[in-house]
N, C-alpha and C positions, 0 to 999 in steps of 0.2 A: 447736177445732182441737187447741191440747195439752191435756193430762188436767190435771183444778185441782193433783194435785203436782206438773207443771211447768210449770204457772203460777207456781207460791210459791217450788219450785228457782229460777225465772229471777230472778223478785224478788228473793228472799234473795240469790242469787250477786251481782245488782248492788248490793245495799244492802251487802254483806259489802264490796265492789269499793270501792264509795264511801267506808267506814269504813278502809281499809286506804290508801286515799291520805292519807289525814288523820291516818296512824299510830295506830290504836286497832284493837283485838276487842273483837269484840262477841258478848256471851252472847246463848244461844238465845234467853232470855225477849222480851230487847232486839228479837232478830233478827222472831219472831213479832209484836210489837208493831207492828212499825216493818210488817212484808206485812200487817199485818190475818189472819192466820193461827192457826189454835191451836196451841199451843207443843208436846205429845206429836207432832203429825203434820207441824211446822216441823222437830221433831228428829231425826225418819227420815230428811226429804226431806236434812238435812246432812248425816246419818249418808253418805246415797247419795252424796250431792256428796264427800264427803272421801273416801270409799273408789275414788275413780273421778278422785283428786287436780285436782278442780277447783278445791277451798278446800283448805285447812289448818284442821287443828283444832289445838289445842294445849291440853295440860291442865294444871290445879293454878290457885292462887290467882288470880294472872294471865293464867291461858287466856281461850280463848275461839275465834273462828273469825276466821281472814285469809286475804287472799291476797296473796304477793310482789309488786311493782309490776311486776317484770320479769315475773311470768306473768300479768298482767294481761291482754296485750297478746298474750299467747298463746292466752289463752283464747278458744274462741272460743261463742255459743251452740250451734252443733250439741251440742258436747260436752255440755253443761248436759242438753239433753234427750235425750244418749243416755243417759245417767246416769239419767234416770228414766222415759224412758215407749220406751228400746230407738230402735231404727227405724219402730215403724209408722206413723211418720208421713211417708213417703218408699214406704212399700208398701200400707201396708192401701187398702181398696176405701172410697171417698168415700161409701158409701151403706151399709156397713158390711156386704156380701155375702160371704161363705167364699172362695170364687171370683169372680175378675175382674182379668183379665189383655188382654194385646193381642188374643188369640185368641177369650176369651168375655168382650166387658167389659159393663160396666153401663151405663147410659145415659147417667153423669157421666164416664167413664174417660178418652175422650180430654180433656176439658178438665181434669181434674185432672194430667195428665201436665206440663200447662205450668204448673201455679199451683205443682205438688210441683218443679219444675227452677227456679223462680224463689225457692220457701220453702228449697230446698236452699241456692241462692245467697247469701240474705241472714243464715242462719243459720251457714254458712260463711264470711262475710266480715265478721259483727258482734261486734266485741271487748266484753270486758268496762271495758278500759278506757273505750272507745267511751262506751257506757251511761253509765259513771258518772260522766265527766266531766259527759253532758247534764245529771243530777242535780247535779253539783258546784258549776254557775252559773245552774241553775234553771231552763232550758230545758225540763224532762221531771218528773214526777212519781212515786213509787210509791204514794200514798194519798191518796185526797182529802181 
């Protein structure tokens, strides 16, 4: 459903979430380590996330990547995966056809209409804080 760099955006952004409760940044190396991700293609997907101020980067000896507690709670995942895979995950055709719309859809089109108003809802209403609290008391995982 998302493309594997926002799979690793969602990861990193919660794993960044969960380090910035605990008052620490965390470098890229860290950051790829901790998603199972390679660190060159960990470092775009932050490059995206910072530019599109989901995370904070911060540089020199001391940097590294955070996010404020207070925007924790702001954040929400839509934004994560506008930041890296745009909207077509709310438009593109379920079966991946050029065209397919209300007028000429595809075979999948009306049942995706309700699983995309439902994916819209939870990606809408799920915080970063959210996530990383599960992670904070061990409820939820990023790695096996």
């Amino acid at each position: 459903m998302f493309s594997k760099a926002c799979e690793y955006g969602i990861r990193a952004a919660v794993y960044i979430a969960l380090q910035s409760l605990e008052g620490r940044r965390v470098s890229v190396n860290e950051i790829a380590e901790e998603i199972d991700s390679p660190i060159a293609f960990t470092a775009k997907i932050l490059q995206q996330l910072s530019r599109n101020n989901v995370i904070h980067s911060v540089k020199g000896p001391t940097g590294g990547f955070e996010i404020e507690r207070t925007d924790m709670e702001a954040v929400k995942l839509n934004m994560v995966v506008k930041a890296i895979d745009g909207d077509q995950i709310y438009v593109g055709c379920g079966l991946g056809l050029k065209e397919c719309d209300a007028g000429k859809p595809c075979p999948l089109h009306d049942k995706f209409v309700d699983i995309r108003t439902d994916l819209r809802h939870m990606l809408e209403s799920t915080s970063l804080y959210e996530l990383a609290t599960g992670l904070e008391v061990g409820l939820t995982y990023l790695k096996r």
